[in-house]
C-alpha positions as CSV (number, residue, x, y, z in Angstrom):
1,X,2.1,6.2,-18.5
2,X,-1.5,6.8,-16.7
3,X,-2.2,5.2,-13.6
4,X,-5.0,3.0,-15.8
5,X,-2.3,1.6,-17.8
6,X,-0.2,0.7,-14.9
7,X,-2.9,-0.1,-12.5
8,X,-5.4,-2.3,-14.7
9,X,-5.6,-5.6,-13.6
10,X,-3.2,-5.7,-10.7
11,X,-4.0,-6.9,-7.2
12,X,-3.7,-4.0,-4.6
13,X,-4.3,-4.6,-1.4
14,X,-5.7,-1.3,0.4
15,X,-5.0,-0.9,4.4
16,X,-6.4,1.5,6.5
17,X,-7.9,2.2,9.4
18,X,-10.3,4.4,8.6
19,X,-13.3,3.3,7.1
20,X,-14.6,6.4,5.2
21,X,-10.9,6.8,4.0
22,X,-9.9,3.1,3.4
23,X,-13.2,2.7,1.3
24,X,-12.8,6.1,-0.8
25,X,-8.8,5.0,-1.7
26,X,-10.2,1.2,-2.9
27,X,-13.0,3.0,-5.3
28,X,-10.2,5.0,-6.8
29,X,-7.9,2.0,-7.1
30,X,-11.4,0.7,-8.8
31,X,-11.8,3.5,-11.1
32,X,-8.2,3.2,-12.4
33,X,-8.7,-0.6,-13.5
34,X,-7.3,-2.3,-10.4
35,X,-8.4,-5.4,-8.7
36,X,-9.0,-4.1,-5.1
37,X,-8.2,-6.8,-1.9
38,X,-9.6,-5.2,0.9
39,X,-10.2,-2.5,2.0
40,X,-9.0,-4.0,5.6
41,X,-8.7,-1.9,8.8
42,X,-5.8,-4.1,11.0
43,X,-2.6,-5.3,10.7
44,X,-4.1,-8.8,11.1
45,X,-6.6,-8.6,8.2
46,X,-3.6,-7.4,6.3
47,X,-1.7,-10.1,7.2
48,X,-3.7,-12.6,6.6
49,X,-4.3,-11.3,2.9
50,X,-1.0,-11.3,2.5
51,X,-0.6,-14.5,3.5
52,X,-3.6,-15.6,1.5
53,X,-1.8,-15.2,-2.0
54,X,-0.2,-13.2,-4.6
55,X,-0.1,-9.3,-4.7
56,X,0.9,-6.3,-7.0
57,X,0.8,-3.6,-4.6
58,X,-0.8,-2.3,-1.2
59,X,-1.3,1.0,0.2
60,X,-0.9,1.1,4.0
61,X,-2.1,3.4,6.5
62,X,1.4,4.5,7.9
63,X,-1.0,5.1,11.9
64,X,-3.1,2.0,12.1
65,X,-5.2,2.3,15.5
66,X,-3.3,0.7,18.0
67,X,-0.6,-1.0,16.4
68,X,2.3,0.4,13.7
69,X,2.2,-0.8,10.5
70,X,5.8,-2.2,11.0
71,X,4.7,-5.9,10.6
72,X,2.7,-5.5,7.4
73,X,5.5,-3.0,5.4
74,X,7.6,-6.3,6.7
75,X,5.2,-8.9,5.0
76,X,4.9,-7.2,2.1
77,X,9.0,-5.8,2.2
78,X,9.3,-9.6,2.4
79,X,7.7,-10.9,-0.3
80,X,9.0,-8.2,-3.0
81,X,5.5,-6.7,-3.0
82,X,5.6,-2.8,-3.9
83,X,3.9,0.0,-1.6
84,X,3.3,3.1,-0.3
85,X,2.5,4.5,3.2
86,X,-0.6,6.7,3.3
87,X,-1.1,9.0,6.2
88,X,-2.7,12.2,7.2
89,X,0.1,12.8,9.8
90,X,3.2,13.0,7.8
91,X,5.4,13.1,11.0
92,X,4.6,9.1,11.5
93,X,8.2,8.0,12.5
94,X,9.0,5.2,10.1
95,X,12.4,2.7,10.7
96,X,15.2,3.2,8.5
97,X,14.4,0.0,6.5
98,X,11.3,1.8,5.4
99,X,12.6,5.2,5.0
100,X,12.6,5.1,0.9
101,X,8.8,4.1,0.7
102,X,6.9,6.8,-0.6
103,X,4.3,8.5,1.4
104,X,1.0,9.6,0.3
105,X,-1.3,12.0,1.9
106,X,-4.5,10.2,2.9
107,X,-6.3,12.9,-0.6
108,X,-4.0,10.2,-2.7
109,X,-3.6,11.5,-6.2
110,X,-4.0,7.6,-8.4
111,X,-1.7,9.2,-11.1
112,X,1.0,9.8,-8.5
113,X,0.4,6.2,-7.1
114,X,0.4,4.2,-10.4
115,X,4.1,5.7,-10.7
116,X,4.9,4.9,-7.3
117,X,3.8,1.0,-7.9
118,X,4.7,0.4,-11.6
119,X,6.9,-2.3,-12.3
120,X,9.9,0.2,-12.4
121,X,9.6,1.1,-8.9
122,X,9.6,-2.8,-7.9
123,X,13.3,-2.8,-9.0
124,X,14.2,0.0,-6.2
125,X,12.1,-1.8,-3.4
126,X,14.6,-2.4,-0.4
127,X,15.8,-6.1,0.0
128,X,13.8,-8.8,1.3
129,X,13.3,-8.7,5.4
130,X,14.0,-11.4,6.6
């Protein structure tokens, strides 16, 4: 299946802190057919989109400045929400309750990242956090 088919239509939310990068990942996610919330640069903004309604996905920037992205893999953990860490420092410690989310390099191949958030990876997601 091609990240069009898996991507078209569905609400990813795209967080990172680096505006260049952030903006470049949410024009892919655009070109593939998704619905792009964001880009947002903070945990906050993140939260509060996540917050704010319903979701089929999110990338997150594993290094967020000044602030791990702990709280927002939560939210989204939380609410059965599929995702993926991007990072362009693949030593970013993660906890063990995030260890089986897939990291992407911040040059994110959308083929590689449709497979990652199609609905058969929602059925592996860890449990809820509570």
């Amino acid at each position: 299946m091609t990240a069009r088919a898996v991507l078209a239509g569905r609400r990813i939310l795209v967080v990172d802190g680096d505006y260049f990068v952030a903006h470049c990942l949410a024009d892919d996610l655009r070109r593939a057919g998704a619905d792009v919330l964001g880009p947002v640069g903070t945990a906050a903004e993140a939260l509060r989109l996540i917050e704010a309604g319903p979701l089929d996905g999110a990338m997150l920037d594993a290094d967020l400045p000044g602030v791990a992205a702990h709280p927002v893999a939560d939210a989204l953990a939380g609410r059965a929400v599929p995702f993926v860490f991007v990072t362009g420092r693949p030593a970013v410690p993660m906890p063990e309750r995030h260890a089986a989310v897939p990291r992407h390099d911040k040059l994110v191949d959308v083929e590689r990242l449709g497979a990652d958030l199609s609905a058969d990876r929602r059925a592996a997601q860890p449990p809820r956090v509570r």
